[in-house]
Each structure stands twice: as C-alpha cells, then as structure tokens.
LOSEPA-732632 format. One line per 10 residues: number of its first residue (from 1); their letters; for each residue y, x, z of C-alpha. Coordinates in nm, 3 decimals, padded with zeros to 5 digits, always signed. Last residue first. Layout:
residues N
NUM> a> Y,X,Z | ...
//
This chain:
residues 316
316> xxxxxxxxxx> +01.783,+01.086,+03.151 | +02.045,+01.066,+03.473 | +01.923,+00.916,+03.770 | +01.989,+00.587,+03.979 | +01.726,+00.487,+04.290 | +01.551,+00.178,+04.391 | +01.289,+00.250,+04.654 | +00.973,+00.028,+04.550 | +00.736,+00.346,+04.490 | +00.593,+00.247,+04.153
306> xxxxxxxxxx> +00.831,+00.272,+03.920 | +00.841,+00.310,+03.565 | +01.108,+00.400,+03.320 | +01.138,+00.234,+02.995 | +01.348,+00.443,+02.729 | +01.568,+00.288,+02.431 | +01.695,+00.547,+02.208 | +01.933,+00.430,+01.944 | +01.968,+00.683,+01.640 | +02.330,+00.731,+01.448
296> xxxxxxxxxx> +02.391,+00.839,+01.125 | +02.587,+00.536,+01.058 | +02.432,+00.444,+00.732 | +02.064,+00.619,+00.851 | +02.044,+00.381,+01.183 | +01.759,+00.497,+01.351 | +01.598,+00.339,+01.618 | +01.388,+00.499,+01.873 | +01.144,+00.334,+02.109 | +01.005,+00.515,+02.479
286> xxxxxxxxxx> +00.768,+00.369,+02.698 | +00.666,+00.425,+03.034 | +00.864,+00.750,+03.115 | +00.708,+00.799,+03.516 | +00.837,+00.727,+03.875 | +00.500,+00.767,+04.112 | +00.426,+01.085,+03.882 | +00.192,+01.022,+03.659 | -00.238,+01.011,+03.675 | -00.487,+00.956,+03.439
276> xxxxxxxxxx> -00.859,+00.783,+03.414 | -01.028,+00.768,+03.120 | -01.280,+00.565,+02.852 | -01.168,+00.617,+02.510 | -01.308,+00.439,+02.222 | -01.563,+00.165,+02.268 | -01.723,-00.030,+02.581 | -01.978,-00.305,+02.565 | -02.071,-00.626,+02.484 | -02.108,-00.688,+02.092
266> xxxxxxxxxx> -02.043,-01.064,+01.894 | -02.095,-00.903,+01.557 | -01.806,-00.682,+01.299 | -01.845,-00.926,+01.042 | -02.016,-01.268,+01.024 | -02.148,-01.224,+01.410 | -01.804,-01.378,+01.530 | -01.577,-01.259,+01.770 | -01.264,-01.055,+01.672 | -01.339,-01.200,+01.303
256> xxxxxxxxxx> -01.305,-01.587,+01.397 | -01.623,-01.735,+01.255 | -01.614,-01.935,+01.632 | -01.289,-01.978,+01.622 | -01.024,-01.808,+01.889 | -01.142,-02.004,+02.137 | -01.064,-01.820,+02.423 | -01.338,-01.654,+02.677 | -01.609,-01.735,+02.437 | -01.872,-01.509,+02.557
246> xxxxxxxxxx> -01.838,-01.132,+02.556 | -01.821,-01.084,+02.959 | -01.799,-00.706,+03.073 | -01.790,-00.611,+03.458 | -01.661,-00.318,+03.557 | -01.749,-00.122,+03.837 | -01.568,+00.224,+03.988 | -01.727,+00.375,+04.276 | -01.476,+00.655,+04.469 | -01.531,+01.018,+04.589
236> xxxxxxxxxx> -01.238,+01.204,+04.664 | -00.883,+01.192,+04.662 | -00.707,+00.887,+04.773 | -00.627,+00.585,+04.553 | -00.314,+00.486,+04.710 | -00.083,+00.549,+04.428 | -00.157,+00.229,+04.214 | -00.472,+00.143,+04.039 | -00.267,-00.011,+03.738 | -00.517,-00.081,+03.499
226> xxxxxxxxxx> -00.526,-00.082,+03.120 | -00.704,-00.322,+02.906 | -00.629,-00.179,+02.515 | -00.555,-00.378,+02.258 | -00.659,-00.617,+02.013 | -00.905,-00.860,+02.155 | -00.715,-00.884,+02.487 | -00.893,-01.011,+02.816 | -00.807,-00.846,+03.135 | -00.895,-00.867,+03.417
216> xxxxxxxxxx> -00.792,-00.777,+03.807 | -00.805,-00.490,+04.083 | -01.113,-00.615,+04.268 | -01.135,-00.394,+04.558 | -01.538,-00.307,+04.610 | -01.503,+00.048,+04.598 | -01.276,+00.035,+04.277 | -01.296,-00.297,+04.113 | -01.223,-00.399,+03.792 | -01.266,-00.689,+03.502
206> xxxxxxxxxx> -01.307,-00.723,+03.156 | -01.308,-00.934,+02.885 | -01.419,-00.876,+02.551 | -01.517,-00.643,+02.387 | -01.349,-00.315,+02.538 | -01.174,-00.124,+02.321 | -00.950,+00.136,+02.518 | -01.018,+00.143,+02.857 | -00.754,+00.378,+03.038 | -00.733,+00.336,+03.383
196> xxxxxxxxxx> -00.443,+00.420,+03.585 | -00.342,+00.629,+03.874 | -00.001,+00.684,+04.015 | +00.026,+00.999,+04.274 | +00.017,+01.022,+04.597 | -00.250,+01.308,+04.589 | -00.375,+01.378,+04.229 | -00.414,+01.734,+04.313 | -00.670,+01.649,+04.498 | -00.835,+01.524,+04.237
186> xxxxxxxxxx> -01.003,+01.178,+04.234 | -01.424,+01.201,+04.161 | -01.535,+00.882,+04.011 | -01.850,+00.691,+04.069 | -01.969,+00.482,+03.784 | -02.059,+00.140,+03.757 | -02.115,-00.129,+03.419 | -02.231,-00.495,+03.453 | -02.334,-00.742,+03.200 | -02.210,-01.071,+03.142
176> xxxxxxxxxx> -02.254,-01.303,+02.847 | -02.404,-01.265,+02.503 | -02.664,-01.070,+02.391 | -02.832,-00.990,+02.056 | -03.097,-00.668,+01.987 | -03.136,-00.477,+01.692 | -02.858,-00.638,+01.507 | -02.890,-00.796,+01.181 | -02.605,-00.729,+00.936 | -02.483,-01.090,+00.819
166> xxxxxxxxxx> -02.626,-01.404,+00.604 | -02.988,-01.361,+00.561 | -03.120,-01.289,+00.924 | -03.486,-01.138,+00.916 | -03.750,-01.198,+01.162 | -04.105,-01.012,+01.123 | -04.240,-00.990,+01.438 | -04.132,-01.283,+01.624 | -04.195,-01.504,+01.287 | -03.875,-01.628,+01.091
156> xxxxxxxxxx> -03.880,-01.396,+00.796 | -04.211,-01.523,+00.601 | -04.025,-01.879,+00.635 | -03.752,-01.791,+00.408 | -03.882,-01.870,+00.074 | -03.980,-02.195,+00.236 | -03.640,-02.326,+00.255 | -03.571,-02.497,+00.581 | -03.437,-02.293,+00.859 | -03.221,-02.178,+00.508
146> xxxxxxxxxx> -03.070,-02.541,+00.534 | -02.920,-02.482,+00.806 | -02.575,-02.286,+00.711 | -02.488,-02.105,+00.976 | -02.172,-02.152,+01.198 | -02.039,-01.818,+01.413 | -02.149,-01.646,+01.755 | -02.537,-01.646,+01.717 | -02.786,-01.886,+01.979 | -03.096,-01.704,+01.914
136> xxxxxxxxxx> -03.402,-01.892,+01.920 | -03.524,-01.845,+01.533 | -03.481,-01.431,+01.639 | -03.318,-01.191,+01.731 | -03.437,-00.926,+01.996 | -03.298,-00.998,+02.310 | -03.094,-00.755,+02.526 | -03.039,-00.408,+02.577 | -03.176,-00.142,+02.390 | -02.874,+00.081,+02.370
126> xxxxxxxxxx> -02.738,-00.015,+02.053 | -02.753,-00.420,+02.239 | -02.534,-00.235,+02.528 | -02.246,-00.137,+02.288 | -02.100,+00.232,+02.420 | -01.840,+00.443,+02.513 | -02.009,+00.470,+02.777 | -02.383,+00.547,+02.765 | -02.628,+00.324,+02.963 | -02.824,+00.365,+03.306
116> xxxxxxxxxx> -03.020,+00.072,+03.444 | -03.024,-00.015,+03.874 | -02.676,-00.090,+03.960 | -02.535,+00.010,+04.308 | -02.413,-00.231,+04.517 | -02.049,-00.361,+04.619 | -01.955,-00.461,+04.252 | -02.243,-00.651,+04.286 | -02.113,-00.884,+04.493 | -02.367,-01.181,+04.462
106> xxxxxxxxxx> -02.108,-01.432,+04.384 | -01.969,-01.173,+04.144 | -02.280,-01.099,+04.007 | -02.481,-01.378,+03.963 | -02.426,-01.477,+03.615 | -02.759,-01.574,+03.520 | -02.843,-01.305,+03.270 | -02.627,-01.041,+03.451 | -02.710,-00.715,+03.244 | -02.730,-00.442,+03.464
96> xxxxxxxxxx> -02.576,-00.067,+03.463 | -02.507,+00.306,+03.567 | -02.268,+00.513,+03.310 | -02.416,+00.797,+03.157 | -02.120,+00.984,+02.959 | -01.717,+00.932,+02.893 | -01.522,+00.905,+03.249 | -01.270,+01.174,+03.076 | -00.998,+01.260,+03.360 | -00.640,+01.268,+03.334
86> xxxxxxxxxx> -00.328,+01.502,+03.369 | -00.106,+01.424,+03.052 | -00.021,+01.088,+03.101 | +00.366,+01.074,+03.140 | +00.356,+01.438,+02.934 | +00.286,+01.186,+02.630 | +00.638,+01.023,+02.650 | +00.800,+01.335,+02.600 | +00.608,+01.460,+02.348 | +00.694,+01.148,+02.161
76> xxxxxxxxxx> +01.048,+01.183,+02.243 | +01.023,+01.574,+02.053 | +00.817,+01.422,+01.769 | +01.070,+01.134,+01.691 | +01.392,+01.443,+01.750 | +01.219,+01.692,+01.531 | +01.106,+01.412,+01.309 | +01.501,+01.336,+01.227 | +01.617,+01.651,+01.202 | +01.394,+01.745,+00.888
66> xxxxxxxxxx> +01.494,+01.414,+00.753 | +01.891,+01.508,+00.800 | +01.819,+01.821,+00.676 | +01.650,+01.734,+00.391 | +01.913,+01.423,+00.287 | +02.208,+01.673,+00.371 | +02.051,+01.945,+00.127 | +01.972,+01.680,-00.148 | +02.336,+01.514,-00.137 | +02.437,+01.822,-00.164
56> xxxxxxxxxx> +02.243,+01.925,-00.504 | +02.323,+01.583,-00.621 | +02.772,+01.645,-00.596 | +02.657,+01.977,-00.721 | +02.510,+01.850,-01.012 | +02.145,+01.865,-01.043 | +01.913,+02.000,-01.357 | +01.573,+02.103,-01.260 | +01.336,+02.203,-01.480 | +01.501,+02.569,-01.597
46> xxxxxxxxxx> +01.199,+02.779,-01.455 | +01.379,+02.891,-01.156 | +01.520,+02.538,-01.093 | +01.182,+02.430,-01.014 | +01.054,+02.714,-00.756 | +01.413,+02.706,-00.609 | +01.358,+02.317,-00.497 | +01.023,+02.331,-00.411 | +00.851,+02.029,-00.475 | +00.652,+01.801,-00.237
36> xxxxxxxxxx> +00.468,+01.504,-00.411 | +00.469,+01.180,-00.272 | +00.509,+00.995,-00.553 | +00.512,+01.197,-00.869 | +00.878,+01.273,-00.927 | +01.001,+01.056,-01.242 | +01.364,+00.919,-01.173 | +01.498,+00.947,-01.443 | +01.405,+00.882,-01.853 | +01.444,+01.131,-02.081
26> xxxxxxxxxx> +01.114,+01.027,-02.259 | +00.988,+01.357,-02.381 | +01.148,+01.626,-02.195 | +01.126,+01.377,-01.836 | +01.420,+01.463,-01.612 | +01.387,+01.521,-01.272 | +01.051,+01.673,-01.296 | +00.693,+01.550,-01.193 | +00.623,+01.499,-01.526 | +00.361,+01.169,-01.612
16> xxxxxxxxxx> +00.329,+01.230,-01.989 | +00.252,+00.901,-02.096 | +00.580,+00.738,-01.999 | +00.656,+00.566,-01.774 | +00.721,+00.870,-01.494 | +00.605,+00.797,-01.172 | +00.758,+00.582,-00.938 | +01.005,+00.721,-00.619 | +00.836,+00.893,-00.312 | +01.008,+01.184,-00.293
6> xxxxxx> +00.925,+01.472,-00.072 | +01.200,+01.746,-00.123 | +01.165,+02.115,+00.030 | +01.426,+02.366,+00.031 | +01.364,+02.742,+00.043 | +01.672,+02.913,+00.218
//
C-alpha cells in the first residue's frame, strides 16, 4: 500500500532546507517542508527515511485515522448539501426603480411593476444608476475639508471634470432605497414543499415580498439574508420584489469598513448568489462535528428543521 504523509512541521534550519526526516548536514529533526506530501515507499527506497517501527506505526494509524476523518467531514457535508439541492438560479435582468423620495412602501410598489431593468447580481451605481459625484455629494465617511480649499484642487471640482482625492471614485453615488422585481416560475415538482431564498451579499438591508406578501428584512453586513417562504408557495407564476436601503441602518461608524466610501464604497445592490431552493417540509438544517483526536471519538451535533408543526421522533 503507498502511504502518503502531509506534514506541516518547520523547515529545516539549516541552509540546506531537506525535506527528509533527518537532515545529512545538520542532523537536526523535524525538517519536512511544510505542507509537502511525501511518499512514504518513494523515500525509504532511496535510503532517506529512517523510522522505527514504534514511528512507522504511529505514521500508518496517524494516515488512516486522517484519511478517515475527511471521509466522515465530507460525507456529513454531503449530507447537509442534499437539504438544498433542488433550486432555481434568479441570476439575469431583474426589473427596477430607484426610490429617491422613499415612496415605495407607502405607495405599494411591491404591488406594481417597476419601470428600469438592471442585472442581478449587481451594484446599481455600475449600472448607471444614480448621481454622478461631485462637490454636492453627501459621501459615507469624514473628509478632510481643507482640500474644498486648496487651490491645487479646484481644477477637479467642476461638473465635468470632478475628481475625489482620498478613495476610488465611483461612476455614479447613491444612497437610499431602490427597488428590485422579478417574476419567478415555482416547479411543480416543488409542490408542498419548503421554499427559501437565497440572497447572498446584499448591501444593506433588505426586505421581501412575494405577490404583494411582505415576508420580512433583514439587515446583516456579514452574512447572507435568507428567507423562509414557507410551503405554501404554489407552483406557478409568482412576482418577487425586494427593496434595498444602503443608508445608515445601524451606526456602525461612519469610516466603518462595511459602510464607508474609504474602502470597499457605500454600494446598493445585490452580489453573489441570487436563488431560490426547495427541501423537504422536515429538512437537515445544520450539521457540526467535533473531533476529539485523544479519545478518538467525533461528536456530531445535527439540527433538524421543521416546518409542518406535527411533532414526530425518528432515528438519524
């Protein structure tokens, strides 16, 4: 049986850096090159490798135990991604408005159709939405003022020839609501099933309605918003809106990184995945393993879901 090893002690100290057991000029152990993956019969043919028997077994029941070890994480992981297999890719033209005066929920827009198309996943000011900068714009993080003043600067604060000194300058800048609709098609095979959707960096708060239902918000900076849409969502035809805010909905700090237009800009939109997927109505939520290498022992802790309010026992 070829063995493999991947060790990830230091490198050799001295000069010549071996990847062996036993360095020929300093004699010094360990010195595999971290990370690197030897073959166990490769080495020992050529004379480099020098265990005992008691380190040869030690080896073996190290691999093996390893080798065991991401059968069982991948096979759980499997598991837990069959929950969500069957979905549906809402990536492409979405329809859309911006809501300048923040109208839209008073005005039920979520019960109209939009009038703009934009791409999802997708930023609206990459799009050609909004303002371009300028000496008006009201940016998301503190500026120093004295460059309004400098007359070095003053070539770069006309309409037409604006430049921002202290961060990447956006095409266009908008903050505040804008409005994003789709209609989705439901499978029939998704009958009675659980739906949710999948929206995987939005920035920053969001919230849902499916044919004019609002189904609730959402406003996490670091994860994704995912909505329950329950298993009542009947096959067919549906419109799907989602409004966007990116104004201050927690003070995080102005120059906070999440937010501000010092690094990764104040941007309303959509990124990553974009999906809806189904499960059964009784589904693996969330599965967490923990080893425990002394005792050789691994503590499986699975979350099941349900959404069909019977109570029931079952064996996993």
């Amino acid at each position: 049986m070829e063995i493999f090893i991947s060790h990830n002690g230091p490198f050799c100290p001295c000069p010549s850096g071996y990847l062996w057991t036993r360095c020929p000029e300093c004699k010094v152990r360990p010195v595999y090159r971290r990370g690197a993956r030897i073959s166990m019969r490769s080495i020992e043919a050529v004379g480099l490798l020098q265990y005992t028997p008691r380190e040869s077994s030690r080896l073996v029941k190290e691999s093996c135990m390893e080798s065991m070890m991401r059968l069982f994480l991948l096979a759980f992981s499997l598991l837990a991604l069959t929950a969500r297999a069957d979905q549906v890719d809402l990536a492409g033209t979405w329809s859309f408005q911006l809501d300048r005066q923040d109208q839209g929920e008073a005005g039920k827009w979520f019960e109209r159709d939009l009038t703009d198309r934009i791409a999802l996943p997708g930023v609206l000011t990459a799009q050609g939405y909004g303002d371009p900068p300028s000496m008006q714009t009201q940016w998301t993080g503190h500026i120093n003022p004295i460059w309004q003043k400098d007359p070095y600067y003053k070539q770069y604060q006309t309409p037409d020839n604006f430049k921002m000194p202290f961060w990447l300058q956006p095409e266009r800048h908008y903050v505040g609501a804008a409005w994003y609709q789709r209609e989705i098609e439901v499978p029939k095979r998704w009958q009675g099933k659980r739906l949710v959707l999948h929206l995987e960096r939005p920035h920053w708060k969001t919230t849902v309605w499916i044919d004019g239902q609002q189904i609730g918000s959402q406003d996490s900076l670091g994860t994704a918003h995912i909505y329950e849409l329950g298993t009542n969502v009947t096959p067919g035809k549906h419109r799907l809106t989602i409004r966007v805010d990116n104004r201050m909905i927690v003070d995080v700090g102005r120059d906070a990184h999440s937010v501000s237009d010092h690094t990764q800009g104040n941007w309303n939109g959509i990124a990553g995945q974009v999906m809806l997927w189904s499960t059964d109505p009784v589904w693996i939520d969330d599965v967490r393993v923990y080893p425990n290498i002394k005792d050789k022992t691994v503590k499986v802790v699975v979350s099941i879901g349900n959404s069909t309010g019977i109570s029931d026992a079952g064996t996993l």
